[in-house]
N, CA and C atoms as an extended XYZ file, in Angstrom:
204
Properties=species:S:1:pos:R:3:atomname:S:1:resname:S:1:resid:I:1 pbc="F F F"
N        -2.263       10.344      -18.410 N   UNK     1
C        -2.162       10.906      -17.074 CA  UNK     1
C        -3.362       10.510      -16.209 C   UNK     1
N        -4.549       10.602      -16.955 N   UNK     2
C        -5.714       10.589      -16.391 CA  UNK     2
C        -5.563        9.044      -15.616 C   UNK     2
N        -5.392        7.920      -16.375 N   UNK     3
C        -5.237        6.537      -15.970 CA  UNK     3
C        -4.332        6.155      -14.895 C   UNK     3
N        -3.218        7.023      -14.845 N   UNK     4
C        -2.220        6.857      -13.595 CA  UNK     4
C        -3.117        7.069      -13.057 C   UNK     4
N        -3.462        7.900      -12.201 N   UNK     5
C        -4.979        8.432      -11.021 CA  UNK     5
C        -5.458        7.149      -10.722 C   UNK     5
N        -6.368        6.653      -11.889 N   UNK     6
C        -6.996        5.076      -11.590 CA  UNK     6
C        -6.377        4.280      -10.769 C   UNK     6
N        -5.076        4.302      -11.391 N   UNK     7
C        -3.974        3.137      -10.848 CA  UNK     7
C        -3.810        3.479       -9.793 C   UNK     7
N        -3.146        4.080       -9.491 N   UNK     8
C        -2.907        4.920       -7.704 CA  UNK     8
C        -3.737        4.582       -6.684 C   UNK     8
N        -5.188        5.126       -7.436 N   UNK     9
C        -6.276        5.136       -6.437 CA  UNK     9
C        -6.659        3.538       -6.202 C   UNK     9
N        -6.703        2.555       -7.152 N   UNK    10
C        -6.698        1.126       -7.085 CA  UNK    10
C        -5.690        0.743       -5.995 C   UNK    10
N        -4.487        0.944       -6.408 N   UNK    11
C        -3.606        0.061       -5.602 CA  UNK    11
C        -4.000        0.436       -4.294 C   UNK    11
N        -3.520        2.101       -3.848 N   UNK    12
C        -4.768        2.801       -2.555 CA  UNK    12
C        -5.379        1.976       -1.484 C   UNK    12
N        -6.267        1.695       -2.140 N   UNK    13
C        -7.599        1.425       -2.035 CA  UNK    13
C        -6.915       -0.128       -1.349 C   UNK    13
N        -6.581       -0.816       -2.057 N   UNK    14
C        -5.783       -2.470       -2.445 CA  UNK    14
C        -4.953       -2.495       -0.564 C   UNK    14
N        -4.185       -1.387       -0.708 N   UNK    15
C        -3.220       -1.017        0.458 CA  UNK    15
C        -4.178       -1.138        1.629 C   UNK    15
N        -5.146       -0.235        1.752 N   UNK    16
C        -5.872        0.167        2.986 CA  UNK    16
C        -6.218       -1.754        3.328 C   UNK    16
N        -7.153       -1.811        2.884 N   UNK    17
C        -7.605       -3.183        3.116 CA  UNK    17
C        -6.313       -4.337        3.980 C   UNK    17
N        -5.321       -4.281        2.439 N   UNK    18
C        -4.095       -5.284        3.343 CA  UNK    18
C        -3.705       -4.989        4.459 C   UNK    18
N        -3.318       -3.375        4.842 N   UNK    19
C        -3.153       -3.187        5.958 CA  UNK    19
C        -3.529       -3.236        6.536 C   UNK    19
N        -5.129       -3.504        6.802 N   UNK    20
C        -5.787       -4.001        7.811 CA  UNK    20
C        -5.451       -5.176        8.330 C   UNK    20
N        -5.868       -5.955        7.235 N   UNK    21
C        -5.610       -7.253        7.138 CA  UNK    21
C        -4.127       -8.205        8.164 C   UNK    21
N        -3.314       -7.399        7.543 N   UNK    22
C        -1.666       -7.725        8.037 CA  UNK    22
C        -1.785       -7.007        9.883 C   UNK    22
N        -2.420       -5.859        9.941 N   UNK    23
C        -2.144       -5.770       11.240 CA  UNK    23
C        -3.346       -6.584       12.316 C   UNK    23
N        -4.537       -7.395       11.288 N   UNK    24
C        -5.209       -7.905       12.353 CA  UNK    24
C        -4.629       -9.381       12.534 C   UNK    24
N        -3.856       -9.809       11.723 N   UNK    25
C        -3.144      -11.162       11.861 CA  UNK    25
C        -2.206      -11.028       12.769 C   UNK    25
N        -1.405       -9.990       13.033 N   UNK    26
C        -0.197       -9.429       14.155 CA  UNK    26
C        -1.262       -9.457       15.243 C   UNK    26
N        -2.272       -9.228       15.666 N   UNK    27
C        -2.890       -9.084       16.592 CA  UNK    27
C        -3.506      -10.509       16.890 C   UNK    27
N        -3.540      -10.888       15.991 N   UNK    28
C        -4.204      -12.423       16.407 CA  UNK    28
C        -3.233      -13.213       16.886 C   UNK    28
N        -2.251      -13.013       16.587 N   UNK    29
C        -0.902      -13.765       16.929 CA  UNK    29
C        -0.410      -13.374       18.077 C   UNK    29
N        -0.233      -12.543       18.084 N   UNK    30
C        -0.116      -11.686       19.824 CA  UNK    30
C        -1.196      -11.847       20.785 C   UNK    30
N        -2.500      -12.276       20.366 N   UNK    31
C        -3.075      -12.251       21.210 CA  UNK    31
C        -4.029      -11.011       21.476 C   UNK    31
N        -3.568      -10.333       21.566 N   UNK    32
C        -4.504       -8.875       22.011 CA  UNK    32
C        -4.358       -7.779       21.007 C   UNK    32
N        -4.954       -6.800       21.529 N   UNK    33
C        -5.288       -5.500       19.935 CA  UNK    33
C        -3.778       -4.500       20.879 C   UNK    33
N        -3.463       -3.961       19.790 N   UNK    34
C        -2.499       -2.925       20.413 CA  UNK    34
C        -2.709       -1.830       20.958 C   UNK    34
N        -2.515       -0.888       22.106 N   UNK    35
C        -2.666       -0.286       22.316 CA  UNK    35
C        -3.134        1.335       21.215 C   UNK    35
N        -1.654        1.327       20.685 N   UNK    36
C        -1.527        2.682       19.772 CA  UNK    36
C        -2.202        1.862       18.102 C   UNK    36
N        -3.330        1.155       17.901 N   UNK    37
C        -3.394        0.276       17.056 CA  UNK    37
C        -3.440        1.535       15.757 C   UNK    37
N        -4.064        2.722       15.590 N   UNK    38
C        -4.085        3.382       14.815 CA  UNK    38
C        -2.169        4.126       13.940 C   UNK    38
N        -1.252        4.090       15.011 N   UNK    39
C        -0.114        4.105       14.420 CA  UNK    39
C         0.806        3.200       13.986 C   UNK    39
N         0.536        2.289       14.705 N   UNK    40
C         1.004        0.786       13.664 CA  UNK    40
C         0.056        0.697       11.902 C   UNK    40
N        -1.039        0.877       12.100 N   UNK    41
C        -1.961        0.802       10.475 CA  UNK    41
C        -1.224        1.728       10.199 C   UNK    41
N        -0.812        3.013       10.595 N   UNK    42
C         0.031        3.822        9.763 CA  UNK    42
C         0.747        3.543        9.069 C   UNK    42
N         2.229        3.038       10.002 N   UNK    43
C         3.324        2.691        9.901 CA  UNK    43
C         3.202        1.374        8.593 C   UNK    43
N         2.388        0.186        8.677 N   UNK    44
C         2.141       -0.623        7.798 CA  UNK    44
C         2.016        0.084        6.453 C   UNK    44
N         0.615        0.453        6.275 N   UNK    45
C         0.660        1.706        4.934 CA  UNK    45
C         1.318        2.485        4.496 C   UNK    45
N         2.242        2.744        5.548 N   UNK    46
C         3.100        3.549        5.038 CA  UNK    46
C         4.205        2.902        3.866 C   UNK    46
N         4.690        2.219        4.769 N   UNK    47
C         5.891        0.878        4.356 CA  UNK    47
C         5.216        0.216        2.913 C   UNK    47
N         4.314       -0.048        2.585 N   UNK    48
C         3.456       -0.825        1.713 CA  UNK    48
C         3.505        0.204        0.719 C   UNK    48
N         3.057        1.741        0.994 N   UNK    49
C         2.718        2.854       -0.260 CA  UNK    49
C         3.928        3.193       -0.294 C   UNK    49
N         5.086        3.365        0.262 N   UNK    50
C         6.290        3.471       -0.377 CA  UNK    50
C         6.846        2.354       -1.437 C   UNK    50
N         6.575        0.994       -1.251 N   UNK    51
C         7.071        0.329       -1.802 CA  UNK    51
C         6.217        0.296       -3.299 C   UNK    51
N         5.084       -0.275       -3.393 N   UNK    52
C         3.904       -0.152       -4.109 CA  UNK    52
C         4.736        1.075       -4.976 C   UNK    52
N         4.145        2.318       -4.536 N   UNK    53
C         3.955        3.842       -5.617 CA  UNK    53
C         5.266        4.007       -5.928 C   UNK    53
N         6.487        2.981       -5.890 N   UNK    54
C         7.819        3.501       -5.951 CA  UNK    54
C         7.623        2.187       -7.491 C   UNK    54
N         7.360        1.147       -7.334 N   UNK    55
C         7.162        0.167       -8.556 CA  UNK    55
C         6.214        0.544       -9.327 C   UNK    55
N         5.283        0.879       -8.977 N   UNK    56
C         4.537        1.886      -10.144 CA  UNK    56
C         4.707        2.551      -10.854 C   UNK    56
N         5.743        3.843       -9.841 N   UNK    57
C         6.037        4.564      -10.832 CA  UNK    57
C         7.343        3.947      -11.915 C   UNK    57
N         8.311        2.934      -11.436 N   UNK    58
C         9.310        2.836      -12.114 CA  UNK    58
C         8.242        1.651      -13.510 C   UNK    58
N         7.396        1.146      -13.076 N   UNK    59
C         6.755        0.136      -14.351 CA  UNK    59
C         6.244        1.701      -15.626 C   UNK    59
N         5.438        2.662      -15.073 N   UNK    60
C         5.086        3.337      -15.744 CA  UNK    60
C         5.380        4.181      -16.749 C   UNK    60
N         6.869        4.325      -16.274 N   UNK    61
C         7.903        4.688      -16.380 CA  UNK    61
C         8.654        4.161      -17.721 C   UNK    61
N         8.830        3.051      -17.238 N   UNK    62
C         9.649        1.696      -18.567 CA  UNK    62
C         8.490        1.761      -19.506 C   UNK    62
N         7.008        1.286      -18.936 N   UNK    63
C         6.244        1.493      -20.268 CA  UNK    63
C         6.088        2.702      -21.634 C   UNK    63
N         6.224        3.825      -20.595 N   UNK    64
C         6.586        4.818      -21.446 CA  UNK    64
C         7.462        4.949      -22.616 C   UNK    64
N         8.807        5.040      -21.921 N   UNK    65
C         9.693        4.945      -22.767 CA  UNK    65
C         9.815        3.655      -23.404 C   UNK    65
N         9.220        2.762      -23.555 N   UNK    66
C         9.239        1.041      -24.546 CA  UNK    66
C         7.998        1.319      -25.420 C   UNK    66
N         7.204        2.392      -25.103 N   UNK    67
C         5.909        3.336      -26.373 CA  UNK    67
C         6.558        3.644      -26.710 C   UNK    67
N         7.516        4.669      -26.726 N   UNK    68
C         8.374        5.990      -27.245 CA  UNK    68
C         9.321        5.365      -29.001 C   UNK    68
């Protein structure tokens, strides 16, 4: 249990950064910073930690039961 935490907080961590990343390339490409720039980084992270913590949990998941 304790090690899921790790993982979470890694990928997390992994997320924040890309999402930076991905929304300063949208901005470079456009040209200018966005107005509402703090709800787009949302919206990115968001989209990213759904996808991410949804394969996590299903890998963690299979590993389990393939211990069992």
């Amino acid at each position: 249990m304790s090690v899921e935490v790790i993982y979470y907080t890694l990928v997390a961590t992994g997320l924040y950064f890309m999402s930076d990343w991905i929304l300063d390339r949208i901005e470079v490409s456009r040209g200018e910073r966005f107005k509402n720039r703090s709800v787009i980084f949302f919206l990115i992270i968001l989209t990213l930690a759904f996808i991410s913590f949804s394969l996590m949990k299903y890998l963690l998941l299979t590993s389990e039961v393939a211990s069992q």
